[in-house]
C-alpha positions in Angstrom: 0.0 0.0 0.0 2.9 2.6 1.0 4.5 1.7 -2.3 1.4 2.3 -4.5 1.0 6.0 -2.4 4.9 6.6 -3.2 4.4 6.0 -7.0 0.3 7.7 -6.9 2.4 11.1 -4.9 5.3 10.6 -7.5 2.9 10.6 -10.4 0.8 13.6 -9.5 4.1 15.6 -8.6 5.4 15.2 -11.7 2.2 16.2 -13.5 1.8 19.0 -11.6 6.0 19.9 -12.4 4.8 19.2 -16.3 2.0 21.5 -16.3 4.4 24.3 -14.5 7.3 24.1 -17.3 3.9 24.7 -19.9 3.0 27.9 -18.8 6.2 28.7 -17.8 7.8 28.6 -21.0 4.3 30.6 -23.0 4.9 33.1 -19.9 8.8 33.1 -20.8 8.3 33.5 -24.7 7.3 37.2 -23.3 10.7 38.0 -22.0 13.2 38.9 -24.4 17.1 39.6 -23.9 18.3 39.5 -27.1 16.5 37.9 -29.9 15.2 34.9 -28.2 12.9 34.5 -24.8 14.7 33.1 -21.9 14.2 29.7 -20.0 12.3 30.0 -16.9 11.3 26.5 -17.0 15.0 25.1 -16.4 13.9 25.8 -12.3 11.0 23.6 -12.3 13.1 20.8 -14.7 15.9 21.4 -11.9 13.6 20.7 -9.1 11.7 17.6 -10.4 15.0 16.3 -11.5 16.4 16.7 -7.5 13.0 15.4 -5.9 11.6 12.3 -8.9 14.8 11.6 -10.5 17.4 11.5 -13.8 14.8 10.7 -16.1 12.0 13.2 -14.2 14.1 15.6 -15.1 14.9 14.1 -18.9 10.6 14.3 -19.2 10.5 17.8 -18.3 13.1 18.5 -20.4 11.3 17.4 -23.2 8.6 18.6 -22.4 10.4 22.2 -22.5 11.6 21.5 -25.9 8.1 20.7 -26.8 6.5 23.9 -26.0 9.2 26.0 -27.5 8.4 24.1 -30.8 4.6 25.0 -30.3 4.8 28.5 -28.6 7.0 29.8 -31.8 9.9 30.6 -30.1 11.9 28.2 -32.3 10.3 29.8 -36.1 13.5 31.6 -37.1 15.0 28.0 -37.0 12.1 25.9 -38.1 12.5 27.8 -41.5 16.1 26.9 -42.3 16.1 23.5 -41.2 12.8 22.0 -39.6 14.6 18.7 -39.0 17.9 20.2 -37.2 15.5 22.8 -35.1 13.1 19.9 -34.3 16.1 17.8 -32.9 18.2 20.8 -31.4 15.3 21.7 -29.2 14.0 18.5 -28.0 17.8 17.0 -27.3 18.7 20.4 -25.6 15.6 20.5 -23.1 16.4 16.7 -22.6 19.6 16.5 -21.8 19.5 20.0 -19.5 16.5 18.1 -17.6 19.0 14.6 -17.7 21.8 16.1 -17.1 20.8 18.3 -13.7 19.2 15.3 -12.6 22.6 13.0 -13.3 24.2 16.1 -11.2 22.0 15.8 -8.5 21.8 12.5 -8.0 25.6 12.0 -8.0 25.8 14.4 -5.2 23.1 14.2 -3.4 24.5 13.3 0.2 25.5 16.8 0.2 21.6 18.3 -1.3 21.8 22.4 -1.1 25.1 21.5 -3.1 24.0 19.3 -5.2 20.6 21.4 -6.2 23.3 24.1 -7.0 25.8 22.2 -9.2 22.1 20.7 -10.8 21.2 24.4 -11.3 24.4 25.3 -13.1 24.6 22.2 -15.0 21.0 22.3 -16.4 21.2 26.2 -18.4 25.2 25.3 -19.2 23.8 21.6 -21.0 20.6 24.3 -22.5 22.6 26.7 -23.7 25.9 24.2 -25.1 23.4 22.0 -27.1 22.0 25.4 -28.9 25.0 26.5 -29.4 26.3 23.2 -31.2 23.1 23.3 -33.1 23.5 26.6 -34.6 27.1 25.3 -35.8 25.7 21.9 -36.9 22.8 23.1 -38.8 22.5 27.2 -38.9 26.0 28.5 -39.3 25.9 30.5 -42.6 22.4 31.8 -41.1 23.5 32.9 -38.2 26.7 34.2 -39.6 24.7 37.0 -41.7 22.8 37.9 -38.7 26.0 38.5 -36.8 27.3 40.2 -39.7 23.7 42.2 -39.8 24.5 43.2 -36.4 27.6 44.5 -36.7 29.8 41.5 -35.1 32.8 41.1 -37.1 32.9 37.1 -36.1 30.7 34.4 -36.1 31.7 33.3 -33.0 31.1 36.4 -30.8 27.9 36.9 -32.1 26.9 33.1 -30.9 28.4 34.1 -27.0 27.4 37.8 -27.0 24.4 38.5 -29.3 22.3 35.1 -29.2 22.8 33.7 -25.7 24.9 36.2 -23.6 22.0 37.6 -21.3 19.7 35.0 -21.3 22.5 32.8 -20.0 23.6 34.8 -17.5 19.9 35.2 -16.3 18.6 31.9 -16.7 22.0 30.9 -14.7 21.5 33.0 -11.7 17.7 32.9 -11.3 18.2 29.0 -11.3 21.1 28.6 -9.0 19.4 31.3 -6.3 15.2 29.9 -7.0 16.4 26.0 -7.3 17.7 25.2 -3.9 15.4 27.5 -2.0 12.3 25.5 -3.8 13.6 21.9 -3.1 14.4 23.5 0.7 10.6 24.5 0.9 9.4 21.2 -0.9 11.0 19.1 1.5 10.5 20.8 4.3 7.0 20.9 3.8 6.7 17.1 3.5 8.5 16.6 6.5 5.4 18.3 8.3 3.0 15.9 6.4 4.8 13.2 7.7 4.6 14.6 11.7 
């Protein structure tokens, strides 16, 4: 019976983490640094992965990568290369959700640490992925935009023009919201259970 209210509690927690990365990321696509809307769905992803697991965090990933696909926020890409855009954002929202969950789980005897180093890995894994994707599949695109904008290399443009700010936001609104969240989660459970 405990068992079946473990995986019942586990279910509707990561349900209710799934329908908080949706309107998350449609309430993110309004925030703009640069030319693209940032990530506030990498907490929540952060946060199931430290409470349900590696592959919690994998689902909510993709889940991440699903909406940006629907919400628009990926259209710039979807018209160069439908296939590479389709993959980029599903495998970067995956893997960010994997990855922090790897993180944590690895380092979990030590947890306000290991929601951190989840919180930094998760927008680092985000942000690498996109960043090999434009390479992989949008380099000559995103090479005249640079150019458009004035950046005199590819390369800077990538680091300072597409993902700079959001980044740098995304990092530090996960590393200080993530282990404060998990703090309140479990602390809340542990007056359920008294």
């Amino acid at each position: 019976m405990e068992n079946k209210r473990f995986n019942t509690r586990r279910l509707t927690g990561l349900a209710l983490f799934t329908a908080i990365v949706v309107i998350l990321q449609f309430l993110g696509a309004f925030i703009r640094f640069g030319p693209f809307s940032i990530s506030l769905v990498l907490i929540p992803i952060v946060v199931g992965a430290a409470l349900y697991g590696i592959w919690a965090g994998a689902w909510l990933g993709f889940v991440f990568g699903l909406v940006v696909l629907l919400s628009g926020d990926a259209a710039a890409f979807l018209v160069i290369n439908p296939l590479g855009t389709v993959l980029v954002v599903l495998l970067k929202g995956a893997l960010a959700g994997l990855c922090a969950g790897a993180v944590y789980r690895a380092l979990k005897a030590k947890e306000t640490f290991a929601v951190i180093a989840a919180a930094v890995v998760a927008p680092v894994v985000n942000t690498g992925i996109f960043l090999l994707g434009c390479l992989l599949f949008f380099l000559p695109t995103v090479r005249e935009w640079g150019t458009a904008m004035g950046f005199e290399s590819v390369g800077k443009y990538m680091i300072l023009g597409l993902v700079g700010g959001n980044f740098l936001f995304e990092l530090l609104f996960n590393v200080v919201l993530s282990p404060v969240i998990v703090r309140l989660i479990r602390l809340g459970k542990k007056e359920n259970k008294e």
